[in-house]
C-alpha positions in Angstrom: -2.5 60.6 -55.9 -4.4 59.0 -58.9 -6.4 56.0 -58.5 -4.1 53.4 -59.0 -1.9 55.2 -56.5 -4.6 54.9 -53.7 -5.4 51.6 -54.5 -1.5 50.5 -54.3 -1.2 52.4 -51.1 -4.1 50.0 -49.8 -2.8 47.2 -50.2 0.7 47.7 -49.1 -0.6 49.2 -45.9 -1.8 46.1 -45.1 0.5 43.7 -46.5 3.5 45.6 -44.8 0.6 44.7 -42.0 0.9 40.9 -42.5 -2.4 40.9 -44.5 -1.8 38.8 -48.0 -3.6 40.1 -51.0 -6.5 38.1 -52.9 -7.8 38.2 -56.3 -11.2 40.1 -57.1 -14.1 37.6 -58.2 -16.5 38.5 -60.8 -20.0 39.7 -59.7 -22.0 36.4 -60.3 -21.6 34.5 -57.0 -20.4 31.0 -56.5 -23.4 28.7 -57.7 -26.2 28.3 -55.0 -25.9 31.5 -53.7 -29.4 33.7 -53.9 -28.4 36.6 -54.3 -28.0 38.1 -57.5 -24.8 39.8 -58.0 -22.0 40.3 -55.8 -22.7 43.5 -53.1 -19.7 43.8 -51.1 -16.1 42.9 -50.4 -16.5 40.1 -48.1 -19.4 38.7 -50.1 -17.0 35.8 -51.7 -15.5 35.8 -48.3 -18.6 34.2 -46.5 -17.3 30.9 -45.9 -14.3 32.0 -44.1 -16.3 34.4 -42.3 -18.1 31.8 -40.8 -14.7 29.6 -39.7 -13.5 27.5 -42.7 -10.2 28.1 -43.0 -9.2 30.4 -45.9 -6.1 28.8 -48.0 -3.9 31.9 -48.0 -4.4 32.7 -43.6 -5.8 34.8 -41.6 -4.9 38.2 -42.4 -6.2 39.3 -46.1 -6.9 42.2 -48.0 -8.1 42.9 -51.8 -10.8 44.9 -54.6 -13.6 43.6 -55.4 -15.8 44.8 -57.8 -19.7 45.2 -56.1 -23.2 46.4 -57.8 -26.1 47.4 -55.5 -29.4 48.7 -56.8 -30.3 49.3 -53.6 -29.7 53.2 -54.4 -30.5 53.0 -58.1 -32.5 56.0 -57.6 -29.8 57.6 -55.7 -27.2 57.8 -58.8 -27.0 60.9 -60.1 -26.5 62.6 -57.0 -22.5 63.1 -55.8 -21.6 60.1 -54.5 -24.0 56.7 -55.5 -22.8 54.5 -57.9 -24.7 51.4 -59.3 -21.3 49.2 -59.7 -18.3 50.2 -58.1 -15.1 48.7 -56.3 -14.3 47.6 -52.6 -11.3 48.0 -50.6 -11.7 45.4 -47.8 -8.8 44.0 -45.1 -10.0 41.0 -42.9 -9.1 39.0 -39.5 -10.2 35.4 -40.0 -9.8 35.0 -36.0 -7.2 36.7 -35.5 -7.0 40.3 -34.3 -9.6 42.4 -32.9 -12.2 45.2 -33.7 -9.9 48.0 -32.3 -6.5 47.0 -34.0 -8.4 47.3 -37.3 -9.7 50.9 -36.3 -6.4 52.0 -35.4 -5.0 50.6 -38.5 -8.1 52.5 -40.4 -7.1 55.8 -39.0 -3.4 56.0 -39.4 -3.7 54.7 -43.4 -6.2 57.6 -44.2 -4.2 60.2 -42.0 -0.7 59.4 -42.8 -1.1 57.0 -45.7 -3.7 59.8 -47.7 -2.7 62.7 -45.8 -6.5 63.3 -44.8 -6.4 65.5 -41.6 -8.0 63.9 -38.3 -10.6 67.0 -37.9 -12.3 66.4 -41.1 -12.7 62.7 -39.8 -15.9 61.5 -37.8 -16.4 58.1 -36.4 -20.5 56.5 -35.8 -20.7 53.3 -33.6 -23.5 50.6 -32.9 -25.0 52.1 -29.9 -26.9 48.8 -29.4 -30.6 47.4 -29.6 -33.2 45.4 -28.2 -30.6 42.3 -28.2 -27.2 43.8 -28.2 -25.5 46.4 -26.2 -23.6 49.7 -27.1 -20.1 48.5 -29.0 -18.4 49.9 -26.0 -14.6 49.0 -27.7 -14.9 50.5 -30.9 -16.8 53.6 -28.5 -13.6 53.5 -26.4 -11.0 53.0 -29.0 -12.2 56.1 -31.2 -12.2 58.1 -27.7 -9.2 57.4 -26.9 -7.6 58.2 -30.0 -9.3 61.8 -30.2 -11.8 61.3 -33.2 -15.4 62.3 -32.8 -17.7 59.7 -32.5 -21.6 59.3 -32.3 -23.5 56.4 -31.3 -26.4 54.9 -33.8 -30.0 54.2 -32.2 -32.3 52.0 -33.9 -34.8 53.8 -36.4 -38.6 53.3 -36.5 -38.1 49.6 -37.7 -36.0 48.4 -35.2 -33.0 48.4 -37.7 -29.6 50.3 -36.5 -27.4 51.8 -39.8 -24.3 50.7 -37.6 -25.3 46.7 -37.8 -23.8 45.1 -40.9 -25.5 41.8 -42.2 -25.3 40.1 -45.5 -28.8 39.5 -45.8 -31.4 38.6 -43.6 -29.7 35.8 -41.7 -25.7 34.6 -41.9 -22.5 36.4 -40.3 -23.8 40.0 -38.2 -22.4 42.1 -36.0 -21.5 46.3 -34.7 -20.5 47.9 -37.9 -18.2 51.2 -37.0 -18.1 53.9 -39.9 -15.4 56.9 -40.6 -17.2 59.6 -41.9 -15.0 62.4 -44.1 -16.0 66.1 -44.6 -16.2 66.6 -48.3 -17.3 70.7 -47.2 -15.8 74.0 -47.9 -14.7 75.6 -45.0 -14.0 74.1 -41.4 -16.8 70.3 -40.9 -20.1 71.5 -39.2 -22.8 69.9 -38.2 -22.3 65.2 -37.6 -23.0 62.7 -40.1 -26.0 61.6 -41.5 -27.1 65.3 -40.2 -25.4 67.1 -43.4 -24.8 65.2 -46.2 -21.4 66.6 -47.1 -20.1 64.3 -44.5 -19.9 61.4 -46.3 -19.4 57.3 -45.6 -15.8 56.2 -46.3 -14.7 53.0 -44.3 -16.7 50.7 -42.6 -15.3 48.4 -40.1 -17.3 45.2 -38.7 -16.7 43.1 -36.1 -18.5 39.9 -36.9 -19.3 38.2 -33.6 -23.2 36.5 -34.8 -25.2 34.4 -36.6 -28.4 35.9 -37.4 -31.2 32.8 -37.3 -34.3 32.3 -39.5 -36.2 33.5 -36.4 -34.1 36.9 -36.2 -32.3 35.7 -32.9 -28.9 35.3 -32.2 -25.8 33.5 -31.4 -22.2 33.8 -31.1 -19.3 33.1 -33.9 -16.9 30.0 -33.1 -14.5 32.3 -34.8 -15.5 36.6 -34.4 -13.9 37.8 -37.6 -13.4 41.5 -38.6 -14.6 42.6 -42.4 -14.2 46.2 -43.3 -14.6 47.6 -46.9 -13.8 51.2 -48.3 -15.6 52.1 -51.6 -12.7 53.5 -54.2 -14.7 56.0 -55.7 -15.8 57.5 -53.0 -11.9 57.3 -51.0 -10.8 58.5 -54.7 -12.8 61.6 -54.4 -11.9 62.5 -50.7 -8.0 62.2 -51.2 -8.3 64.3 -54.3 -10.4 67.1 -53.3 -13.0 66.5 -55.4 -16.8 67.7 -54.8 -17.9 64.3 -56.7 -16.9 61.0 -57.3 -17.7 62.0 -61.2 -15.2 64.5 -61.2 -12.4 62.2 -60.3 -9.8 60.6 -63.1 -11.8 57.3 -62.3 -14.9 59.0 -64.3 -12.6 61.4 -66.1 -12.7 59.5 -69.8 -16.2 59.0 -69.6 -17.5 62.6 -68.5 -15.5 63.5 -71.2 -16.7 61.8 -74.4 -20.3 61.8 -73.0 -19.8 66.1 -72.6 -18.7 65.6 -76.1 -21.0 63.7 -77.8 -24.5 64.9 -76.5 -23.8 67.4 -73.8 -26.3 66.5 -71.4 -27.7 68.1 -67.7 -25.5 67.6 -64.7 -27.6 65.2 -63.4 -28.5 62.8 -66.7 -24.4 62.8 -67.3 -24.0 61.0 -63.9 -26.5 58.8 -65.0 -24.9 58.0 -68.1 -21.7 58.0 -66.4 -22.9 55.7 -63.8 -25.3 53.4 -66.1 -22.9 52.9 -69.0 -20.0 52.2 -67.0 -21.6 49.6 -65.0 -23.6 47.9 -67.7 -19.8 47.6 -69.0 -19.0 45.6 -65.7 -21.7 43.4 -65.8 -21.4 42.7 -69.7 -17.8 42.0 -68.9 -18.5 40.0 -66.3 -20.9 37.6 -69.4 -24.6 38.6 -68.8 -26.6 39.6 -71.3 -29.9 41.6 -71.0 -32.9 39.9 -70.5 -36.7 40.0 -68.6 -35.8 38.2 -65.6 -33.2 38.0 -62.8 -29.0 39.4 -64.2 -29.6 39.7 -67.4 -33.3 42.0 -66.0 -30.5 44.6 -63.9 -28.4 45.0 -66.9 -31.5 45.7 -69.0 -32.6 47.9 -66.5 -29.1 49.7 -66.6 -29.0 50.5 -70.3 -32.6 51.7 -70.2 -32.8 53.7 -67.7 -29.5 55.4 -69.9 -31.2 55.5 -73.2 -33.6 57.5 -71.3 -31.5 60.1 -70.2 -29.6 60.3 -73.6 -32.9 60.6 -75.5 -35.0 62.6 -73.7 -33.5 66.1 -72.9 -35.4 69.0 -71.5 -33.4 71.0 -73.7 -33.7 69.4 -76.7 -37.1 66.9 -76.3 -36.9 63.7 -77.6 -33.4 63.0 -79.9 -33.3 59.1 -81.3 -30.5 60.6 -83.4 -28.4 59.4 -80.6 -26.7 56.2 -80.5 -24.5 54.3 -78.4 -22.9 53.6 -81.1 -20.7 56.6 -81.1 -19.5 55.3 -77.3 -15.3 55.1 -78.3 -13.6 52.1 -77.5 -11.6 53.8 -75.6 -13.7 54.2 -72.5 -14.7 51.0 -72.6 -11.3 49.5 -72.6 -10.1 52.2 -69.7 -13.3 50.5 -67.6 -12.1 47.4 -68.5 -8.8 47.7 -67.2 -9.7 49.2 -64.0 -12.3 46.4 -62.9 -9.3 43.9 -64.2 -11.5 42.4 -67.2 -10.2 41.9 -70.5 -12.9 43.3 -72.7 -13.7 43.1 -76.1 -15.3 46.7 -77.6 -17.4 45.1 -80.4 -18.8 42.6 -78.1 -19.8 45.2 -75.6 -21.4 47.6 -78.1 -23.0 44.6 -80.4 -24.8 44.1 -77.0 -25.3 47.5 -76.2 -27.2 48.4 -79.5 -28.9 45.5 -79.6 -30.1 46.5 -76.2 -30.8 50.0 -77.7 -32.3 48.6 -80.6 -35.3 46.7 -78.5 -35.6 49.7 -76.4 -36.3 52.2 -79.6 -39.0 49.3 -81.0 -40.9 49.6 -77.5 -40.6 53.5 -77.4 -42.3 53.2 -80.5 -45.2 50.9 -79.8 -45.5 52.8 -76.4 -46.2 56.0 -78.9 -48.8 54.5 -80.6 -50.2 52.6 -77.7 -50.4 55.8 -75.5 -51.9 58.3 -78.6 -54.4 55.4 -79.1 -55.8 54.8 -75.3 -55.0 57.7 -73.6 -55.3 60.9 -76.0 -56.3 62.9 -73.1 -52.9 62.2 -71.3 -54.4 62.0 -67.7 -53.6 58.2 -66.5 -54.4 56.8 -63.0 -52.8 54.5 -61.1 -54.5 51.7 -62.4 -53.5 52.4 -65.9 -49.5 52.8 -65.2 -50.3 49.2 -64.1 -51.6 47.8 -66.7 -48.9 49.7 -69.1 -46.2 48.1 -66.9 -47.8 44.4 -66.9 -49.0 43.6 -70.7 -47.3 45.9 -72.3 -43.6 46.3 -71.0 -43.4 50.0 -70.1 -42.2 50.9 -67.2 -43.6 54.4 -65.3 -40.6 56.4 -65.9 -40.9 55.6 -69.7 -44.7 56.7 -70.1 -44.2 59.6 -68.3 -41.4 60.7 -70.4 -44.3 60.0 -73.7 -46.3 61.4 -72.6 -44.5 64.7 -71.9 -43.1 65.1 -75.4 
């Protein structure tokens, strides 16, 4: 299957499942909302969630397109992605927990043709206020897939509790794990990192309070969501999610243009493709709060694509060479009608500012520091007056 087969075979699952289909919303939330882009499936879905009645039922299912910078650092390793799509199905009050696991397993089995032993399930094994999710703990046992129970970590927080921030909808979060591995699965998830997270299923049954207690839902709900990249790179074998057709065009032309490391192509791949989104989505870079991520974005990119340990430091690089192809491809599949010369006025503008504070950074850093030993203090002050972030200095100061 190709992408757009997989998604397709989504959505019929679970519209041949009475589930109607919903449009994706952009990543800017509905006004009044705090947070700053959108960062799951059921994130436009909150109201309903929490018992207003949607307009099209009770059973949906869609893609949304999500960014997290949660794992920022993360990208460039086989599987974290900056912004990316979610497959999500929901019960508005209608069915349970366990029908929507049974429903999980028999689309990736039969629907993807993944086999059941390179599946693992992890349940909510329950805290200091909630017990052990003993039906989702049943329902995987009785249909034969391993299963391992979550414990709270240092912190008190439990990887198998799903909240959209820090109060709102809650509740046991069940995860299917798939072996990505060579070879027969060893080993359980989040013990060897070839297993990796594919579908997350949460029974929302809370309402976390300002004072971290809780109470029960009028209407318990279920919410799960399945990252396409990552379900992309299971069903086609793949040993990343940048080695799928999804990142096909943009491996490509970057391989082409400036043949970078393994790692500093996912960047690029990651960074570029998501800046993209977000431009698509109308924010432009800026110092403070969207517009600060996106800027963040493209200059944590310029970065890699000027500073190579192979080659040193290379401004003869441009975004400018960046074909309109690619950004028309990621256009289409994040269902945005983009226009190239807006996106790369905005990109090169973008890299325009960033090579006018490189070179300020030069002379600031040759000036004050000419011994090149900086404390902790001094990255600091860099950061705070003058706009230069730790990364950046410590890339000056090694060329």
């Amino acid at each position: 299957m190709d992408t757009s087969q997989i998604i397709s075979t989504f959505i019929e699952f679970f519209r041949e499942h009475g589930h109607t289909p919903i449009k994706s919303c952009t990543l800017v939330p509905r006004p009044g909302d705090p947070v700053l882009y959108t960062t799951s499936g059921m994130h436009p879905l909150t109201p309903y969630l929490e018992g207003e009645p949607h307009p099209l039922g009770k059973r949906l299912t869609g893609i949304q397109r999500c960014l997290r910078t949660t794992d920022l650092e993360e990208v460039g390793d086989y599987s974290h992605l900056t912004v990316f799509q979610m497959l999500g199905s929901w019960s508005l009050g209608d069915y349970g927990g366990s029908q929507s696991l049974r429903w999980g397993l028999d689309l990736i089995c039969r629907g993807y043709g993944v086999p059941r032993e390179r599946l693992y399930a992890t349940v909510f094994g329950g805290d200091d206020q909630v017990g052990p999710d003993e039906s989702a703990l049943d329902t995987w046992t009785e249909l034969g897939l391993p299963v391992q129970l979550s414990q709270p970590d240092e912190t008190g927080d439990n990887e198998n509790w799903w909240s959209n921030g820090p109060t709102g909808p809650c509740g046991p979060d069940s995860e299917i794990f798939a072996w990505t591995g060579d070879g027969p699965p060893v080993g359980a998830p989040r013990t060897d990192e070839r297993w990796v997270e594919l579908w997350n299923h949460v029974t929302m049954r809370y309402r976390r309070h300002d004072d971290r207690s809780l109470s029960l839902l009028t209407q318990p709900s279920v919410d799960t969501g399945m990252g396409v990249e990552r379900l992309v790179m299971v069903v086609q074998g793949k040993q990343s999610v940048f080695e799928t057709d999804l990142f096909e065009p943009w491996v490509t032309e970057l391989t082409r243009l400036w043949r970078p490391d393994l790692r500093s192509l996912r960047v690029l791949s990651d960074h570029l493709r998501s800046s993209v989104v977000v431009i698509g989505d109308g924010i432009r870079p800026s110092n403070t709060g969207r517009g600060y991520v996106l800027r963040r974005l493209l200059r944590r990119a310029l970065t890699a694509m000027w500073f190579s340990d192979s080659v040193g430091y290379d401004t003869s690089r441009t975004l400018g060479d960046l074909p309109a192809d690619v950004v028309l491809d990621t256009g289409q599949r994040f269902g945005q009608h983009l226009d190239p010369e807006v996106v790369q006025g905005v990109l090169l503008d973008e890299e325009r500012r960033f090579g006018e504070l490189i070179r300020r950074g030069q002379t600031l850093l040759s000036r004050l520091y000419p011994s090149g030993q900086l404390t902790e203090q001094d990255y600091l002050y860099l950061h705070d007056t003058h706009g230069l972030p730790r990364e950046l200095v410590e890339e000056l100061m090694a060329t």
